[in-house]
C-alpha positions as CSV (number, residue, x, y, z in Angstrom):
1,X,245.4,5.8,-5.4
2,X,246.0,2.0,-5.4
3,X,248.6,2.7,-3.0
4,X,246.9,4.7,-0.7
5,X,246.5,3.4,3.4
6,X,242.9,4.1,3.1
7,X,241.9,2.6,0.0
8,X,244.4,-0.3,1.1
9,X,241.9,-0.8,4.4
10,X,239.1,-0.2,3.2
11,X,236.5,-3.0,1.8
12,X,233.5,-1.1,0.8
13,X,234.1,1.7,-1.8
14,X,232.4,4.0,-4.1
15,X,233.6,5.5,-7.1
16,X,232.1,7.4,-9.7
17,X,232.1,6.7,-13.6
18,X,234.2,9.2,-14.9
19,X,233.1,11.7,-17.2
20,X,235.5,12.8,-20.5
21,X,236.8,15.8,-18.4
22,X,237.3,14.0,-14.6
23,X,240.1,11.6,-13.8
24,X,239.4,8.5,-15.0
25,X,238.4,5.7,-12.8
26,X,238.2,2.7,-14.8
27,X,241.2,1.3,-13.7
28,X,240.7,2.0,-10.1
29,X,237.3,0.0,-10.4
30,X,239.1,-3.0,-12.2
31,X,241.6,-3.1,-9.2
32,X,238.8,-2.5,-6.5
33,X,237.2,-6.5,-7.6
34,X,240.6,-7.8,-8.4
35,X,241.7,-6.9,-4.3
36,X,238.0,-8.8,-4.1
37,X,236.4,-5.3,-2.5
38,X,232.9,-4.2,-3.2
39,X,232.2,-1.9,-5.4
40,X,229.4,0.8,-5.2
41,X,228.7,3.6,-7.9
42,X,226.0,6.5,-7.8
43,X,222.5,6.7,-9.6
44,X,221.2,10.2,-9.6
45,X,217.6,10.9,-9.2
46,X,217.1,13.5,-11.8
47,X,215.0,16.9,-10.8
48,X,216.0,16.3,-6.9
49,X,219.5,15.9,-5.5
50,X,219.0,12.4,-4.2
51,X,221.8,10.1,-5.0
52,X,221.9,6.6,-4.2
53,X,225.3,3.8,-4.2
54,X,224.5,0.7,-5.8
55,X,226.3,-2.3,-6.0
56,X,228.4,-3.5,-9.1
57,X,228.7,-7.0,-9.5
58,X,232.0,-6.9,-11.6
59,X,234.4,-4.2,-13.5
60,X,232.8,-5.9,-16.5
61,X,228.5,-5.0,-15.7
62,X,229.4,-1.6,-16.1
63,X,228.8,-2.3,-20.0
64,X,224.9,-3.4,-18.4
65,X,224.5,-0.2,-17.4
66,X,221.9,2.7,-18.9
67,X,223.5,5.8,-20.1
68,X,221.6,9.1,-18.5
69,X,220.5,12.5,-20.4
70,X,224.1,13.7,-19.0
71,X,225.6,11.1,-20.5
72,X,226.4,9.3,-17.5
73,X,226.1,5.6,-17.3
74,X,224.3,4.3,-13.9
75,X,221.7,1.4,-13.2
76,X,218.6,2.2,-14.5
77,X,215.7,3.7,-12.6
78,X,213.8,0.0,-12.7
79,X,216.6,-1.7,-11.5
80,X,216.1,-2.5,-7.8
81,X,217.9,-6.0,-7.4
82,X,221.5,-4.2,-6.7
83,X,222.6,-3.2,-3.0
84,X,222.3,0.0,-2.0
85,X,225.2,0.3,0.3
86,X,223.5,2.9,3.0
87,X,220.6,0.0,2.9
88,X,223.5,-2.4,3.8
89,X,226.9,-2.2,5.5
90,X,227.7,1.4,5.0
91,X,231.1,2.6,3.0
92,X,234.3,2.4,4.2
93,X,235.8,5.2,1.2
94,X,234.0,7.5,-1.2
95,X,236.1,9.0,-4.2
96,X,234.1,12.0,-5.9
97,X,234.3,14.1,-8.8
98,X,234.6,17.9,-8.9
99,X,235.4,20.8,-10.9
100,X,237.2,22.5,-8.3
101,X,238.8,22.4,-5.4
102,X,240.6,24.4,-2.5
103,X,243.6,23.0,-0.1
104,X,241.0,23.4,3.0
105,X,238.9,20.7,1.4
106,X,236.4,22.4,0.1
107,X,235.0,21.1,-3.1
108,X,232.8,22.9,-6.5
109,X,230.8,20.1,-7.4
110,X,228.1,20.4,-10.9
111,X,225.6,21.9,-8.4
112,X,222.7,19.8,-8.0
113,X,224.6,18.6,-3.8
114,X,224.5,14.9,-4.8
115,X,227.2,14.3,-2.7
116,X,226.7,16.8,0.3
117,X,223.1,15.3,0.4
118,X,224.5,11.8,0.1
119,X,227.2,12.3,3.0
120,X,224.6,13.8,5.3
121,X,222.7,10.3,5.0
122,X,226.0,8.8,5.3
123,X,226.1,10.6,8.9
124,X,223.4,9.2,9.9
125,X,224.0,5.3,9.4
126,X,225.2,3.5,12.4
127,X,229.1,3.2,10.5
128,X,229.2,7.6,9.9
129,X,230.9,9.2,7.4
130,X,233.1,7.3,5.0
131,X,236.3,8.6,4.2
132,X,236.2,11.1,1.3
133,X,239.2,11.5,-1.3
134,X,238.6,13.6,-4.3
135,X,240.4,12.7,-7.1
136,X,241.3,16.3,-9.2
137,X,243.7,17.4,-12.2
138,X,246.2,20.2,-10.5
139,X,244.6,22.7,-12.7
140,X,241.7,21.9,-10.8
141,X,243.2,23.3,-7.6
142,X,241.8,26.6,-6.2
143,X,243.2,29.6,-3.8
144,X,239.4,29.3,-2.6
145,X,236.3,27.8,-3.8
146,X,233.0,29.0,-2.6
147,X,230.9,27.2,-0.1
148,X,227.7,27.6,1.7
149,X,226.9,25.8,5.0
150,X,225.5,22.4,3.0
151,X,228.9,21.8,1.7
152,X,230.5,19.2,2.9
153,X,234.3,19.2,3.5
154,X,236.1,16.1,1.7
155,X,239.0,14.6,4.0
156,X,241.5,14.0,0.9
157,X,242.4,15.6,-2.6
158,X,244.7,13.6,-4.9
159,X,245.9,15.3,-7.6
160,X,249.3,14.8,-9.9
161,X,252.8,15.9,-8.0
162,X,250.5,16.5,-4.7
């Protein structure tokens, strides 16, 4: 990932906080401050399927954070001093979570269309889309994964021995 040309170029990323069964991200995150990018991670809006980006300060505020009824840590409902980065400059790269995925970059997500919702905003902000890599286990690779006309395709999908 660190190597990759388009993480390399790009300035403004977000990444999500990995979950016990995703790929894990923290050390992606560390490297995104230490190449002095910024760093932007989702808060979900529960009962909806608005998702916002907001700015991290350091690897090391991710211990500030509140953990969610899904056991997912993210800034807290009250906190509105962060950046949100459609608010600001737009992303340059999104990495995203999945549990599935197919070769024509189509993506099964945990159903709620955070992201499809969040990359149709993305669309709309003077920069567009951002680039899109999914980061996936092998096993996680499908034949086909089912889509309906609100998916959004992701450009990229890492996985081991790709």
């Amino acid at each position: 990932v660190i190597d990759h040309p388009k993480y390399q170029e790009s300035k403004r990323i977000a990444i999500f906080l990995s979950m016990p069964d995703e790929v894990q991200t923290e050390e992606i995150i560390k490297d995104i401050f230490k190449q002095g990018k910024e760093c932007f991670i989702p808060r979900y809006k529960p009962q909806s399927n608005h998702m916002d980006m907001l700015k991290l300060s350091s690897a090391e505020d991710i211990s500030s954070l509140a953990l969610t009824s899904w056991n997912i840590l993210q800034p807290s409902d009250d906190d509105n001093a962060r950046e949100e980065a459609l608010a600001g400059g737009g992303l340059d790269l999104i990495f995203m979570p999945g549990l599935g995925f197919d070769k024509k970059g189509n993506r099964l997500g945990r159903g709620k269309g955070y992201y499809d919702t969040y990359l149709e905003r993305c669309m709309k902000h003077p920069r567009g889309k951002p680039y899109t890599i999914a980061l996936a286990y092998r096993e996680q690779i499908c034949e086909s994964v089912p889509v309906t006309e609100n998916d959004v395709p992701i450009d990229e999908i890492l996985y081991e021995d790709c």
